[in-house]
KOLMI-83021 format. One record per atom (N, C-alpha, C): x, y, z; residue in three letters. Coordinates in steps of 0.1 Angstrom, whole numbers, padded with zeros to 4 digits, always signed. Layout:
<rs>
XYZALA ...
</rs>
This chain:
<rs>
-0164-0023+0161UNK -0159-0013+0152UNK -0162-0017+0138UNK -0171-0005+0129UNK -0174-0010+0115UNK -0157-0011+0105UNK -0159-0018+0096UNK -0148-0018+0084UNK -0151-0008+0072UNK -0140-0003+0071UNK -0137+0012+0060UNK -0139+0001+0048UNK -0135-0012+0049UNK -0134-0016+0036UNK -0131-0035+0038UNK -0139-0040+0032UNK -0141-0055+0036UNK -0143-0062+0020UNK -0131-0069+0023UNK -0129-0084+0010UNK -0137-0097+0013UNK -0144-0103+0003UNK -0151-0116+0003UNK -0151-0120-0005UNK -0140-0135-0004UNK -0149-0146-0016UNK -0140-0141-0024UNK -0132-0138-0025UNK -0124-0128-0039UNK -0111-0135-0046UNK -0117-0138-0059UNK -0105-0140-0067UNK -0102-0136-0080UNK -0088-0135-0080UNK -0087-0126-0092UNK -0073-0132-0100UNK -0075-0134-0113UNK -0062-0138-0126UNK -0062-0128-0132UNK -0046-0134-0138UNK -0042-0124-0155UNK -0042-0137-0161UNK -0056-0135-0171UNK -0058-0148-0179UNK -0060-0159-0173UNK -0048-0176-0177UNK -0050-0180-0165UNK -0043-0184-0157UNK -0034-0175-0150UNK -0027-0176-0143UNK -0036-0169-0132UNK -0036-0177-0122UNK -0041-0169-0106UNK -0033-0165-0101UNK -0043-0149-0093UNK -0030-0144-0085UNK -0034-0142-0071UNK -0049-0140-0069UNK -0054-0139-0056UNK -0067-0151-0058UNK -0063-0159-0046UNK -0075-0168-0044UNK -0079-0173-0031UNK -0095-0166-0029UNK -0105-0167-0019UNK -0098-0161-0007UNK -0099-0146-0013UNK -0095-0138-0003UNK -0106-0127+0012UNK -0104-0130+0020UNK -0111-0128+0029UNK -0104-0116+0043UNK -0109-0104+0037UNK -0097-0095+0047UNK -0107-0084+0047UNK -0106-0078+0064UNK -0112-0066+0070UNK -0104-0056+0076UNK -0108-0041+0071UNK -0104-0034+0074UNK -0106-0024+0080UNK -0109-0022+0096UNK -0114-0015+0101UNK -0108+0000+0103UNK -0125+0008+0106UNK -0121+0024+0104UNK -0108+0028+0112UNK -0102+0041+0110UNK -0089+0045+0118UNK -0081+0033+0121UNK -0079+0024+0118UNK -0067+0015+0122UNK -0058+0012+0112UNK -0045+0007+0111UNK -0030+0009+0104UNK -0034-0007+0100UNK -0039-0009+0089UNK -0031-0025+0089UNK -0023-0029+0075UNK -0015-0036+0077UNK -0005-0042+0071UNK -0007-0051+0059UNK -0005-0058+0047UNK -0006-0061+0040UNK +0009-0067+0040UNK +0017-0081+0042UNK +0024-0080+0038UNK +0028-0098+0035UNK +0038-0097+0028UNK +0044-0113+0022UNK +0059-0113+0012UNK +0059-0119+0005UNK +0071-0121-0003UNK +0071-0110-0017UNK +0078-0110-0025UNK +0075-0100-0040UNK +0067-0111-0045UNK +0056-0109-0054UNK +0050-0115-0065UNK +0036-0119-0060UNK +0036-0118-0045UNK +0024-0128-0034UNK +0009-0123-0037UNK +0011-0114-0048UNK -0005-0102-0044UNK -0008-0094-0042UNK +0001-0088-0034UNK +0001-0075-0022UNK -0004-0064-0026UNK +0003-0055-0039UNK -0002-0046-0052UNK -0014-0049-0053UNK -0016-0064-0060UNK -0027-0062-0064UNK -0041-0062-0059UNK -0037-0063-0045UNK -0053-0065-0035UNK -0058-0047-0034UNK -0044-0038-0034UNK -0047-0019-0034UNK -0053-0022-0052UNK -0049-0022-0061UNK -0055-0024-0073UNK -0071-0025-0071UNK -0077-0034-0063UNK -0088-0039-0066UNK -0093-0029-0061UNK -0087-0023-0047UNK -0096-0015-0037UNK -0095-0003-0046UNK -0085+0005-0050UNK -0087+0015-0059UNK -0098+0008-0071UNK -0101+0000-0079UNK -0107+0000-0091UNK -0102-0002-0099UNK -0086-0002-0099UNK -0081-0001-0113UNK -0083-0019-0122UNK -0087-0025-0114UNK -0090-0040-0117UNK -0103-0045-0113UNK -0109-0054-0115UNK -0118-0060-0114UNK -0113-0073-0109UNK -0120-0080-0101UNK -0120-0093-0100UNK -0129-0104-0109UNK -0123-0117-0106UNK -0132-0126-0116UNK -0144-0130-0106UNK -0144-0129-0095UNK -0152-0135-0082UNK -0146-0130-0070UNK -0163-0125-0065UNK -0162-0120-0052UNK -0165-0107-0051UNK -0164-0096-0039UNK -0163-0084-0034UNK -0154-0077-0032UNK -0152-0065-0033UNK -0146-0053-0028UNK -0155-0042-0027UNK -0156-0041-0011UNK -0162-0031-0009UNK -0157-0018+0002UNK -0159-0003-0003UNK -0150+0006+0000UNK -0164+0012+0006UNK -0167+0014+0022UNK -0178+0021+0025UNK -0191+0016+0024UNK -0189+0008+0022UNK -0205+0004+0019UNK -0208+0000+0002UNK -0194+0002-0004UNK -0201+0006-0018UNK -0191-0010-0025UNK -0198-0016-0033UNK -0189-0026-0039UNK -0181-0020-0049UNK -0169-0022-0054UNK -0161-0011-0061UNK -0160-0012-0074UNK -0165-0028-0082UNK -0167-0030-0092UNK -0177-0029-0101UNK -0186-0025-0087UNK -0205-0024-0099UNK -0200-0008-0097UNK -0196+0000-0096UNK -0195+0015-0100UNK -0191+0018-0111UNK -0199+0031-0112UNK -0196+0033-0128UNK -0185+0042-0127UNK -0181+0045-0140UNK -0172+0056-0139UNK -0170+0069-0128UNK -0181+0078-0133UNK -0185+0088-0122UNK -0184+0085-0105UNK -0192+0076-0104UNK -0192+0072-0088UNK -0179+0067-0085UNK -0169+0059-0094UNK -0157+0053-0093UNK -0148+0066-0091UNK -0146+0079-0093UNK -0138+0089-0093UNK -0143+0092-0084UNK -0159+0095-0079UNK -0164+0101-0069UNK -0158+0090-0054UNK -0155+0079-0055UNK -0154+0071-0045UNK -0139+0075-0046UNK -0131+0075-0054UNK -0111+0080-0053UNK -0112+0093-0045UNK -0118+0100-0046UNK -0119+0111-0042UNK -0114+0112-0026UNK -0118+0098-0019UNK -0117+0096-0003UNK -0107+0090-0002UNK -0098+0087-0012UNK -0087+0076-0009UNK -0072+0084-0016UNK -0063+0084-0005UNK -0049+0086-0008UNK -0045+0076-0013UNK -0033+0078-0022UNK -0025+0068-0026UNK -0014+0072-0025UNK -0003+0065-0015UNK +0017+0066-0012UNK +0016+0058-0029UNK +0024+0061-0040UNK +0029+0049-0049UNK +0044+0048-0045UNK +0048+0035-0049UNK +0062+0034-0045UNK +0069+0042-0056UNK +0081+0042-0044UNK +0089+0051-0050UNK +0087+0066-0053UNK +0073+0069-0049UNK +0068+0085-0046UNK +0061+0090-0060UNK +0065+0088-0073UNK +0057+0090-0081UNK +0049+0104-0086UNK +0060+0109-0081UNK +0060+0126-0080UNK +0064+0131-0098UNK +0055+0141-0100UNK +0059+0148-0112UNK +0068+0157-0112UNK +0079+0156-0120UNK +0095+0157-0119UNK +0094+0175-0123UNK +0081+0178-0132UNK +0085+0192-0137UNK +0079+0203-0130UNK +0070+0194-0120UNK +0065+0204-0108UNK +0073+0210-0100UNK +0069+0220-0088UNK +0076+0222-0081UNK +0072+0211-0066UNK +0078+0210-0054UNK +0072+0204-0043UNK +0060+0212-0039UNK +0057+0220-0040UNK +0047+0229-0036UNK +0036+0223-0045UNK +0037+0225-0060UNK +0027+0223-0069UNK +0026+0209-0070UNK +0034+0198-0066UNK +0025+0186-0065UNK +0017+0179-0054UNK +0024+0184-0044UNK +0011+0186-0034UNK -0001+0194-0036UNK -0002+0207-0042UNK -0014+0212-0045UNK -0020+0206-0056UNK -0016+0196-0066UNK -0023+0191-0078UNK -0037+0183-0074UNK -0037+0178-0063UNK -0052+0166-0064UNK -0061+0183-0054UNK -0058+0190-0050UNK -0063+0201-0049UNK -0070+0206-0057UNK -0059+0214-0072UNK -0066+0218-0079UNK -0074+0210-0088UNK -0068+0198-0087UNK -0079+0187-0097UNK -0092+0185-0094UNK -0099+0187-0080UNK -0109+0182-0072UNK -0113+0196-0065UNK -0113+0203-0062UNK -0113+0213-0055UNK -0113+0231-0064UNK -0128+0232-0056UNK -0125+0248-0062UNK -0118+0261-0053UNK -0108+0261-0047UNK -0106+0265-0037UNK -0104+0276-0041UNK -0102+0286-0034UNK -0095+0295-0037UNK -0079+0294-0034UNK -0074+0306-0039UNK -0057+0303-0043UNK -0048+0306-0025UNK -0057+0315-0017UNK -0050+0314-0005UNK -0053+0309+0002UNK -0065+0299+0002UNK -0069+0287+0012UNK -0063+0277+0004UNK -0058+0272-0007UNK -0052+0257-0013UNK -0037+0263-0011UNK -0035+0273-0008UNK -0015+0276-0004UNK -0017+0271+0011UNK -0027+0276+0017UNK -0022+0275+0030UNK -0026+0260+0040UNK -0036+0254+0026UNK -0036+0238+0030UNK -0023+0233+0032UNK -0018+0236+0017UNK -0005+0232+0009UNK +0007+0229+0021UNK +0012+0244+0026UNK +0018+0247+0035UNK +0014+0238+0045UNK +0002+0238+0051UNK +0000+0227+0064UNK +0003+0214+0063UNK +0007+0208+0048UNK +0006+0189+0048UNK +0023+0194+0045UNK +0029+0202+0041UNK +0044+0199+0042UNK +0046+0203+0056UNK +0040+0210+0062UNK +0046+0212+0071UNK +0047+0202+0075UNK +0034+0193+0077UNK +0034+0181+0082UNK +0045+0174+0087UNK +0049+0169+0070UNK +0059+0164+0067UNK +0077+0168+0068UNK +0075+0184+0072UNK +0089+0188+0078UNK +0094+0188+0064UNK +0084+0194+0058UNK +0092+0201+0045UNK +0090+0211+0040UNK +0084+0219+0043UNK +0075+0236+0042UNK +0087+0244+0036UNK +0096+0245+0040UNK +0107+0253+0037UNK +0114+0246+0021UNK +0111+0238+0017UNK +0114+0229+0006UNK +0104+0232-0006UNK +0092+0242-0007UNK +0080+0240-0013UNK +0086+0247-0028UNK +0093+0254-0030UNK +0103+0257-0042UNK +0103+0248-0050UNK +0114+0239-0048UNK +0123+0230-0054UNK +0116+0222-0061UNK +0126+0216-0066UNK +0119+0202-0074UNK +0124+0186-0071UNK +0116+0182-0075UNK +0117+0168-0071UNK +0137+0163-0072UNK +0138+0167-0086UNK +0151+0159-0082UNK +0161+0169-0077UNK +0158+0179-0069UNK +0167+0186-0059UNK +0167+0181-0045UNK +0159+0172-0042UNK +0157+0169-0030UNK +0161+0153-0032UNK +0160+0147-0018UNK +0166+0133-0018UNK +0156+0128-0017UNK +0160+0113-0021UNK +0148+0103-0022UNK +0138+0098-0009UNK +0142+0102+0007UNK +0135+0099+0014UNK +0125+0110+0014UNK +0132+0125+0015UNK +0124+0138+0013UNK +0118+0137+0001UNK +0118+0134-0007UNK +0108+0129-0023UNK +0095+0122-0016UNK +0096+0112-0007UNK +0084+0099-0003UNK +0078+0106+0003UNK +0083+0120+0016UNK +0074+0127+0022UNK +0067+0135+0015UNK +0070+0140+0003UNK +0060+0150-0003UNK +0049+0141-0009UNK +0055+0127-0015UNK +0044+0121-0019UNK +0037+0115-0009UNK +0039+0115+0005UNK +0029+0113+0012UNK +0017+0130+0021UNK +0030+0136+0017UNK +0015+0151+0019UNK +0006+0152+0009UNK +0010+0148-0009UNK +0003+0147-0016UNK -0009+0138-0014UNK -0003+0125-0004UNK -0019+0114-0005UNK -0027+0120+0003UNK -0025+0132+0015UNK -0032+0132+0025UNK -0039+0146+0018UNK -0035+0153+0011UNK -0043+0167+0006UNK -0053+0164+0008UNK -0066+0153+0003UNK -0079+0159+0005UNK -0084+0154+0017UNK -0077+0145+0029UNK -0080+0146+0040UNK -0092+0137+0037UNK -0079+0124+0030UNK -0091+0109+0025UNK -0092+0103+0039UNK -0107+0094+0036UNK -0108+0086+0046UNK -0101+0071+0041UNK -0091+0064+0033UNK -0086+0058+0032UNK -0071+0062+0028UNK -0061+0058+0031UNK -0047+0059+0025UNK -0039+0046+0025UNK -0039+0041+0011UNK -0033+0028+0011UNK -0015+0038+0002UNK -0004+0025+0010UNK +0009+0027+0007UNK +0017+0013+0001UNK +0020+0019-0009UNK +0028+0004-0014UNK +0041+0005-0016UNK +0049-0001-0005UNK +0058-0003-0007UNK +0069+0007+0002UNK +0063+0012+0009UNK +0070+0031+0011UNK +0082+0029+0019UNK +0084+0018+0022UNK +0101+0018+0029UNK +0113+0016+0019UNK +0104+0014+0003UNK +0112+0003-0007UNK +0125+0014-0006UNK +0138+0010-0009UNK +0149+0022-0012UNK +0153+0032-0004UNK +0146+0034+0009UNK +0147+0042+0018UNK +0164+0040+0028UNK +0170+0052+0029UNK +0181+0051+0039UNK +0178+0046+0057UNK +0181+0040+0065UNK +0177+0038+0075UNK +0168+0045+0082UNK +0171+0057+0083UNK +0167+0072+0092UNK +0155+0074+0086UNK +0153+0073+0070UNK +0140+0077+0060UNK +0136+0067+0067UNK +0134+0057+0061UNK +0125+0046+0068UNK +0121+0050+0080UNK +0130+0052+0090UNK +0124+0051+0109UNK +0111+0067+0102UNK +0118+0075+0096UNK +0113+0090+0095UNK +0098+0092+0088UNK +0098+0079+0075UNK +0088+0082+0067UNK +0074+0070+0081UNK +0079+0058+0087UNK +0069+0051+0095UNK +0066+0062+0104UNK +0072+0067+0113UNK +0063+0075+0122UNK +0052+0080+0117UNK +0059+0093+0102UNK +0048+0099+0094UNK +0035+0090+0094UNK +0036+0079+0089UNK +0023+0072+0087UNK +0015+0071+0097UNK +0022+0069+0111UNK +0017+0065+0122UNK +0007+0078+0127UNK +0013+0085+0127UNK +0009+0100+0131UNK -0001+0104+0125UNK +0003+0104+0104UNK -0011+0108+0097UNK -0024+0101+0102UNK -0023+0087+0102UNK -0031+0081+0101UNK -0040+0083+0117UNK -0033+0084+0129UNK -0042+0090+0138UNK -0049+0104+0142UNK -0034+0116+0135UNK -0040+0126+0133UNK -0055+0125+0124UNK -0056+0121+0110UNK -0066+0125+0104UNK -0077+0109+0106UNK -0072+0103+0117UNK -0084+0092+0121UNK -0089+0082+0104UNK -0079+0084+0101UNK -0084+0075+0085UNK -0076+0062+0088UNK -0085+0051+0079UNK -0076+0040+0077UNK -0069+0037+0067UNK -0056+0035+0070UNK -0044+0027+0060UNK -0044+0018+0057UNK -0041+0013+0047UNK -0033+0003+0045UNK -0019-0004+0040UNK -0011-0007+0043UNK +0001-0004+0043UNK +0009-0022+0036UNK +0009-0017+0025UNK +0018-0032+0013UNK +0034-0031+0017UNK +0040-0041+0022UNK +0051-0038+0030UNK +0059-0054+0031UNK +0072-0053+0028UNK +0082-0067+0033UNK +0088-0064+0038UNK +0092-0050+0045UNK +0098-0044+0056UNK +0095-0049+0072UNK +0096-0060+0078UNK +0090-0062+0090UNK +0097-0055+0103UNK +0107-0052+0103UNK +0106-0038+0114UNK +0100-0027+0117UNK +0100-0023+0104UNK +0094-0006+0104UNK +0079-0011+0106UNK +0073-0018+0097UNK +0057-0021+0096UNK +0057-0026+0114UNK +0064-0035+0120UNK +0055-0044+0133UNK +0058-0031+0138UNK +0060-0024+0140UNK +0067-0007+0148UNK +0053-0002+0145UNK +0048-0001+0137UNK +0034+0007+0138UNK +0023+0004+0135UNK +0019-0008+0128UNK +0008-0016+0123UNK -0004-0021+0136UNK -0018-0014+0135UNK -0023-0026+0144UNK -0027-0035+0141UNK -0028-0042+0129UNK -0029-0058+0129UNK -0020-0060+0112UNK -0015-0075+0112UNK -0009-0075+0100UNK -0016-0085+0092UNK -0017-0087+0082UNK -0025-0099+0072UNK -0008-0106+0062UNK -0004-0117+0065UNK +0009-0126+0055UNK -0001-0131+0045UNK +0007-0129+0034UNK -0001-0133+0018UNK +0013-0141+0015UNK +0007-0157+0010UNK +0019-0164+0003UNK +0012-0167-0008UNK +0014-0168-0021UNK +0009-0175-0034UNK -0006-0168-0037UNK -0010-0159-0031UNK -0024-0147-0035UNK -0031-0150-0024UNK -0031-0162-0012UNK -0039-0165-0001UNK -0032-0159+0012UNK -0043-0159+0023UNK -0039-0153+0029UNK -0034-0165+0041UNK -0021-0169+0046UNK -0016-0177+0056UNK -0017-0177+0068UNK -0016-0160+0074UNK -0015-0163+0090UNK -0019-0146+0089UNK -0025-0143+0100UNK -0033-0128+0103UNK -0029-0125+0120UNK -0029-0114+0125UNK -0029-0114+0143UNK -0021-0099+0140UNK -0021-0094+0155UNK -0010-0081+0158UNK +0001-0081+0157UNK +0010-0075+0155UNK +0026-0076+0155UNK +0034-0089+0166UNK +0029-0087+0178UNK +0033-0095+0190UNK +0028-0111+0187UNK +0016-0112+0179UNK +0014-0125+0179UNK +0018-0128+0168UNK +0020-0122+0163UNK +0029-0130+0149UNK +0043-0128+0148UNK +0051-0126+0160UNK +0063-0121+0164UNK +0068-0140+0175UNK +0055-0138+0178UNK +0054-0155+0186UNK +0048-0164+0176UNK +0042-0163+0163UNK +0041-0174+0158UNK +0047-0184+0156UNK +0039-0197+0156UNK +0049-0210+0150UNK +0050-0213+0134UNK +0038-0206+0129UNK +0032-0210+0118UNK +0045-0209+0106UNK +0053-0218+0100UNK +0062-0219+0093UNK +0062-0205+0079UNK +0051-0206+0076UNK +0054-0195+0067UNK +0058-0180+0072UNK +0051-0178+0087UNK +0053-0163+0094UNK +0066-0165+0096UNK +0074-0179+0099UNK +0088-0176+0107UNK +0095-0175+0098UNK +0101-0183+0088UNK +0104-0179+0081UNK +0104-0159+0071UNK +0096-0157+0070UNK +0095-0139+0065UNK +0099-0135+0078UNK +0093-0133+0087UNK +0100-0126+0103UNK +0113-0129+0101UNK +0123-0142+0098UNK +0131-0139+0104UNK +0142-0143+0092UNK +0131-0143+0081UNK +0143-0139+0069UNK +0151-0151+0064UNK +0144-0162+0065UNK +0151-0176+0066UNK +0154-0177+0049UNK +0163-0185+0042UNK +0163-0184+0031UNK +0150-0198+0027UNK +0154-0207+0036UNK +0150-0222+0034UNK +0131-0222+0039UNK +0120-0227+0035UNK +0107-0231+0041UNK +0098-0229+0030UNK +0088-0226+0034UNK +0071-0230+0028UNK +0073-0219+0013UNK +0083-0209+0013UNK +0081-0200+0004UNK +0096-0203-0003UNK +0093-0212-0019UNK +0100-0217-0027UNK +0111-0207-0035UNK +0125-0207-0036UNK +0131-0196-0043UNK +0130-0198-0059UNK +0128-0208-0065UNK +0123-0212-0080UNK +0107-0204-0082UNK +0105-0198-0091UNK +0091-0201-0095UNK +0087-0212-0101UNK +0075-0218-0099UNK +0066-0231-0101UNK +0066-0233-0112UNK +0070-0247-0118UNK +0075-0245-0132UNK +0080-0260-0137UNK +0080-0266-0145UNK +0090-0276-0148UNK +0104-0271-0146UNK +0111-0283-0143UNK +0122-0287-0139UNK +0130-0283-0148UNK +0144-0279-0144UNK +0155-0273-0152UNK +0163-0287-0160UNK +0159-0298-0154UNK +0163-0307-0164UNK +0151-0308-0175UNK +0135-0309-0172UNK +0131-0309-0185UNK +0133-0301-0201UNK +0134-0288-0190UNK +0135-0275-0199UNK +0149-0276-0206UNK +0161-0289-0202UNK +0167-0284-0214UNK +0170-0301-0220UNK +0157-0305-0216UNK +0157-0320-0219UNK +0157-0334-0218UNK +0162-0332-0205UNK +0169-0344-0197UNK +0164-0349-0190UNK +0150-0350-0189UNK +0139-0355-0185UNK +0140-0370-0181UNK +0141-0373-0197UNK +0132-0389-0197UNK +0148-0396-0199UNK +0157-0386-0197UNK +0173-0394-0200UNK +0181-0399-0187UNK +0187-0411-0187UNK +0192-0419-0171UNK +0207-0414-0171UNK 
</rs>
């Protein structure tokens, strides 16, 4: 099976602080995979690179065949064009209605006519079991029903990629079980590949076909839900099972709280 989108060799800083180094991850067509690790690990910024919005200092990102960094402007919008984006927290425009922000990458992209972009419209809420909701506005509905409009929003042009970050973040139990199916479903319904930024390890091993753990911008341990459900590998056990104590430090990296107020070189 070819990859929708394949990392090599890849590393990337703010300044000089590193945040991704010698990253090496495949993403094969139609399949769910996972992206996941601690807050601060990378995770964001590996969808950053695949959208464009960043550049790396070294290496690849390539979406289709196309590296994402040698594109220019035009080709760079022409290549977003195939890719949904979930943002966390849904990221929905507050003065729209649910109807009209799902139709917005429609009308931004698309010359449709006005009864074929309603009745797209209509078919991605429906999707999402919110058709009857296409009125309202964002803050009349609740925050899990908010995540599903922004996920009929990612799917409007019927991308061949849909990367999600974060999409269980704040969710009530039921949302969460309600918004992973969604994904599970879009993504086989419309045969596209996902990618899914996630510290949620229930909901994600529930539908993911393979997962990638990112500790410190590298990648630690890779395999399907079930094998990394059996790992030994100290950093997977720990996140699986939520340990406070192991490989993944609760300080950030740093001189010592005695230097910093002195007390260093004092007995």
């Amino acid at each position: 099976m070819s990859n929708l989108v394949e990392i090599r060799d890849l590393h990337f800083s703010y300044g000089d602080r590193p945040i991704l180094s010698n990253l090496r991850m495949d993403f094969p067509r139609g399949k769910l995979i996972a992206v996941m690790g601690g807050s601060g690990c990378g995770k964001t910024t590996v969808l950053r690179l695949i959208g464009g919005q960043i550049r790396p200092q070294r290496g690849t990102v390539s979406v289709n065949g196309e590296i994402v960094h040698q594109l220019d402007t035009e080709n760079l919008y022409r290549l977003r064009r195939k890719m949904g984006m979930l943002f966390q927290f849904g990221a929905l425009f507050t003065d729209l209605t649910v109807f009209e922000n799902v139709a917005f990458p429609l009308r931004e992209h698309t010359d449709l006519p006005e009864e074929v972009l309603r009745d797209l419209v209509l078919m991605r809420l429906n999707a999402v079991g919110l058709r009857n909701a296409q009125h309202l506005k964002p803050n009349e509905i609740s925050g899990g029903m908010a995540r599903r409009v922004a996920l009929a929003r990612a799917v409007a042009l019927d991308p061949q990629l849909i990367m999600y970050d974060e999409p269980f973040a704040g969710l009530d139990p039921i949302s969460m079980g309600v918004t992973a199916n969604l994904i599970r479903n879009l993504n086989d319904t419309l045969g596209s590949t996902s990618i899914l930024v996630s510290h949620d390890v229930q909901e994600t091993f529930a539908i993911a076909d393979y997962v990638y753990f990112m500790s410190a911008g590298k990648i630690v341990a890779f395999g399907t839900p079930d094998e990394l459900r059996r790992s030994t590998d100290p950093y997977v056990k720990q996140f699986v099972n939520a340990e406070p104590d192991g490989p993944v430090p609760f300080h950030y990296p740093g001189k010592s709280l005695a230097d910093d107020l002195g007390l260093g070189a004092q007995r």
